[in-house]
C-alpha positions in Angstrom: 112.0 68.2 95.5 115.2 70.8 95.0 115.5 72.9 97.5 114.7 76.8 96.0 116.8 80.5 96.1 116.2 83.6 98.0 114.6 85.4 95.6 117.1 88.3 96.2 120.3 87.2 96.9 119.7 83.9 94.9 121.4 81.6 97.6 120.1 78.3 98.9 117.0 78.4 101.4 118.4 76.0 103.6 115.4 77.0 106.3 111.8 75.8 105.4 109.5 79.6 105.1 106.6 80.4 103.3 108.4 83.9 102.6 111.1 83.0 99.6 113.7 85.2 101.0 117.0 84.1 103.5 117.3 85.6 106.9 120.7 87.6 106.1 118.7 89.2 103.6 115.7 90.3 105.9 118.4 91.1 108.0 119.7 93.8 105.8 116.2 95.7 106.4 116.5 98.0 109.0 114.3 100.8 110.3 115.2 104.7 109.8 117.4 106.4 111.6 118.9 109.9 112.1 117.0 113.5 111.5 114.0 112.8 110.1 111.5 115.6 109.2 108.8 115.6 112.2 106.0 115.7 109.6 106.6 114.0 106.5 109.4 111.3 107.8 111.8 112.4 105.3 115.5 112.1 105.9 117.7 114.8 106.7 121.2 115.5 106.4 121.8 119.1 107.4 121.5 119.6 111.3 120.4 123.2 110.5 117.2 121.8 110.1 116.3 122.0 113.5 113.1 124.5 114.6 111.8 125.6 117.8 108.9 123.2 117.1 110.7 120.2 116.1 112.9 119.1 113.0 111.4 120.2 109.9 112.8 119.6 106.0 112.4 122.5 103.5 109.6 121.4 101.5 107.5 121.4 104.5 108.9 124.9 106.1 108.3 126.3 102.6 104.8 124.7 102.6 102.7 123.0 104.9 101.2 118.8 104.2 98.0 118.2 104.2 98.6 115.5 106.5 99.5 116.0 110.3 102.5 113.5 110.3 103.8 111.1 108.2 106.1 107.9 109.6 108.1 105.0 107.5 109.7 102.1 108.6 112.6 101.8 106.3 113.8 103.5 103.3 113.0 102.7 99.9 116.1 101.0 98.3 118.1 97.6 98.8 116.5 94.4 100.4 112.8 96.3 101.1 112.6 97.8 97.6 113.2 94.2 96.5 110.3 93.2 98.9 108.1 95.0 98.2 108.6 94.7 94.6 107.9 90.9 95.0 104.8 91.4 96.6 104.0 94.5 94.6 104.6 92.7 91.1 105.1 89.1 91.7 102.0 88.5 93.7 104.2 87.1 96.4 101.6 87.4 99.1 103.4 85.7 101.7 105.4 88.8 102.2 102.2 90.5 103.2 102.0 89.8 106.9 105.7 90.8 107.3 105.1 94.3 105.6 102.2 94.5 108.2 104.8 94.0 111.3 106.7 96.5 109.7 104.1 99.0 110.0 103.2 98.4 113.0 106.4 98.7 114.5 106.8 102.3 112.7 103.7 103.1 113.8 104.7 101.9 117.5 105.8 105.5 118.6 103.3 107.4 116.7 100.6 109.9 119.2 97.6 108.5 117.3 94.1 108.7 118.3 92.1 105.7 119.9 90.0 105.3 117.3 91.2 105.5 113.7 89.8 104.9 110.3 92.2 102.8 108.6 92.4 104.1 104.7 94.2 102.2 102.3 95.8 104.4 99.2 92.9 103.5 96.4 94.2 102.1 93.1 92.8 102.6 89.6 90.1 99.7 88.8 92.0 99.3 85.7 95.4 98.4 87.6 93.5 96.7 90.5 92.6 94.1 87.9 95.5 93.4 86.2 97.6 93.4 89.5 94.9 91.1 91.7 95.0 93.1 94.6 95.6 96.3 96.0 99.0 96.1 98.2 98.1 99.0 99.9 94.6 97.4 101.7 96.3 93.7 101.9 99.2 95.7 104.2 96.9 97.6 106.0 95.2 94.5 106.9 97.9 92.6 107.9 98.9 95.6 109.9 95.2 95.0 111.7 96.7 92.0 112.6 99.2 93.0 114.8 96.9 95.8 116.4 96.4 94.9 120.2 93.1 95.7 120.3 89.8 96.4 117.5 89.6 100.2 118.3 91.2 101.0 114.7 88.6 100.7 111.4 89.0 99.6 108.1 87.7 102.0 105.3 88.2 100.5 102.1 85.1 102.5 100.1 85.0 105.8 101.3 88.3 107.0 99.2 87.9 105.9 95.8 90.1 106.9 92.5 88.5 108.3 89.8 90.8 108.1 87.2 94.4 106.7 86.3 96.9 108.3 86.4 100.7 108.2 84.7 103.8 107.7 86.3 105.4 109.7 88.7 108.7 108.8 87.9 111.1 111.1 86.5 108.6 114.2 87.3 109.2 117.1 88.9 107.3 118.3 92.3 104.8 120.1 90.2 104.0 117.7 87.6 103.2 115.1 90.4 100.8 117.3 91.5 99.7 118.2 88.7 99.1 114.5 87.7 97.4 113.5 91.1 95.2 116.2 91.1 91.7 115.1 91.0 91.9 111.5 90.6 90.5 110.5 93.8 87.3 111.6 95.5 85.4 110.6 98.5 82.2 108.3 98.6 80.7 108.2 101.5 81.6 111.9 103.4 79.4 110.9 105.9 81.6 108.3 107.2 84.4 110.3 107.4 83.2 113.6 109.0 85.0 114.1 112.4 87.2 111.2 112.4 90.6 111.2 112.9 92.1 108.7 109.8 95.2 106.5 109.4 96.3 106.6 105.5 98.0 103.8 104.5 100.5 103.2 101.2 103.3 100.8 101.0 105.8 103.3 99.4 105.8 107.1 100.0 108.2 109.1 97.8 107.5 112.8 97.6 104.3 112.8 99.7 102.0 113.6 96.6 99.8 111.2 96.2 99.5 111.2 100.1 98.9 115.2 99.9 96.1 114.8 97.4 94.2 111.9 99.1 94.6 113.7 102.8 93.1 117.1 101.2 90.1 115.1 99.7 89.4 113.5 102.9 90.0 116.9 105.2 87.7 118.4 102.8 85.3 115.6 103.1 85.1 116.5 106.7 87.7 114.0 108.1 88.7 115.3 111.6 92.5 114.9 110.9 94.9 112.9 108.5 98.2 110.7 109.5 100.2 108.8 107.0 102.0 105.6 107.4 103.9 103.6 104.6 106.6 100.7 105.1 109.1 102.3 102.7 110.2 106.5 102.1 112.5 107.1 99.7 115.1 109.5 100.9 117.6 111.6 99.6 120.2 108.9 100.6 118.4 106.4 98.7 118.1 108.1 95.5 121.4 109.0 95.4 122.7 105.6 95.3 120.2 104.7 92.6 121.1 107.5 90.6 125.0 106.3 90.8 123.7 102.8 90.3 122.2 103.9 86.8 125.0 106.2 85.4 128.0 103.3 86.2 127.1 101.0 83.4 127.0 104.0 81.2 130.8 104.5 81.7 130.4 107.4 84.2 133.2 108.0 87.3 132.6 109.1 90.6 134.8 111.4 92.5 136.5 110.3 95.8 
C-alpha cells in the first residue's frame, strides 16, 4: 500500500516497474569507453599500448588468453555492481532480462560466428543450491531473448564444475589460477568439437576463471572460444574501491 525505495539510492519509486531500482540510477550505468584491450576488454590508460595488430594490455602481450576476444558492457563498480549484486545475492530476478539487454548490446559489435554454442560459466552444485540459480545461465538466457534470430545454442551440460573452489578475492594472478585449475571439465566433447562457443559470466575480473573454462573447452575440441560478461572490473574501478576502503580507516589522499 506504501509506495517502496530504489534499492540503491533508497529514494521513492514514484514509477510503477517490476525492476526495484529508479531511472536516475539505471541511468548512471553506462557502457565502456576509451582503450580497451582488443582481447580481453580490459581498460587501458597508457596510449603506448597501441600494436600493429590492434590495442593490446600487458598481461596479454606477455601472454596469450585462451579465449579469442573478450567484450563487457560496463565496468564493475557503482550502480551495475549494485545490480548485479541484487540479482546475484538477493534473488532479484527481475533484473535478469535487463542484464540480458546489456549483453546483447556489448555483444552488438562483436565479429561472431553464425552459429554459436551459448556456454554459461558453471557453478558448484553446492553454491547452485544455496543461491537457487545460476546467474550466469539465467543472463545468458535472457540474452537469447534479445537475439534476432535462433542461429545461437544453449549449452548448459557440456561444461560442468567439478569441484568448488575459494575465493578469488584478495589473490594474486597466480593463486587464481592456481585455484581454478581443474575444477571444471567437459561432459559431452562430442558436442563441442568444431564449434565455435560464446562463454558467458556476469562479472569478469582477471579473465581466470574464463581462461580455465576456454582451455577445457579448446581442449575438448571446441573450434574457438569468445567471452562475454555484463561487468569487467578495470583498473579504474578498483582504484576507487581501494580508496573507498582505506577512508574510513583515517587514511588521506594526495591532491
Amino acid at each position: 500500500m506504501f509506495p517502496s525505495g530504489c534499492r540503491i539510492c533508497r529514494q521513492t519509486l514514484t514509477i510503477v516497474s517490476l525492476l526495484p531500482v529508479c531511472p536516475v540510477c539505471l541511468g548512471k550505468i553506462v557502457p565502456l569507453e576509451g582503450l580497451l584491450c582488443r582481447v580481453c576488454g580490459e581498460k587501458i590508460f597508457s596510449p603506448h599500448a597501441q600494436a600493429e595488430d590492434g590495442i593490446l594490455c600487458g598481461s596479454c602481450r606477455r601472454a596469450a588468453p585462451r579465449f579469442r576476444q573478450a567484450v563487457s558492457y560496463g565496468a564493475y563498480d557503482g550502480v551495475l555492481r549494485e545490480l548485479i549484486h541484487l540479482f546475484k545475492y538477493n534473488r532479484t530476478r527481475t533484473a535478469g532480462p535487463l542484464l540480458g539487454r546489456m549483453l546483447a548490446s556489448a555483444l552488438s559489435g562483436a565479429s561472431l560466428r553464425d552459429s554459436l554454442l551459448l556456454v554459461p560459466v558453471p557453478l558448484w552444485k553446492g553454491r547452485r543450491t544455496a543461491r537457487g540459480f545460476n546467474q550466469a545461465e539465467a543472463i545468458a538466457r535472457a540474452f537469447l531473448s534479445f537475439r534476432p534470430s535462433g542461429s545461437i545454442q544453449l549449452d548448459t551440460s557440456s561444461l560442468i564444475r567439478t569441484r568448488d573452489t575459494a575465493s578469488q578475492i584478495g589473490l594474486t594472478r597466480r593463486q587464481r589460477r592456481a585455484n581454478v585449475r581443474g575444477a571444471f571439465a567437459v561432459a559431452d566433447a562430442e558436442k563441442l568439437r568444431g564449434r565455435s562457443v560464446l562463454l558467458v559470466d556476469d562479472v569478469m575480473t582477471t579473465g581466470t576463471t574464463v581462461n580455465e573454462c576456454a582451455r577445457v573447452l579448446l581442449r575438448s575440441g571446441a573450434r574457438e572460444v569468445f567471452v562475454a560478461t555484463v561487468a569487467r572490473a578495470t583498473k579504474e574501478a578498483g582504484s576507487a574501491a581501494a580508496m573507498a576502503v582505506a577512508a574510513p580507516r583515517g587514511v588521506q589522499g594526495h591532491a
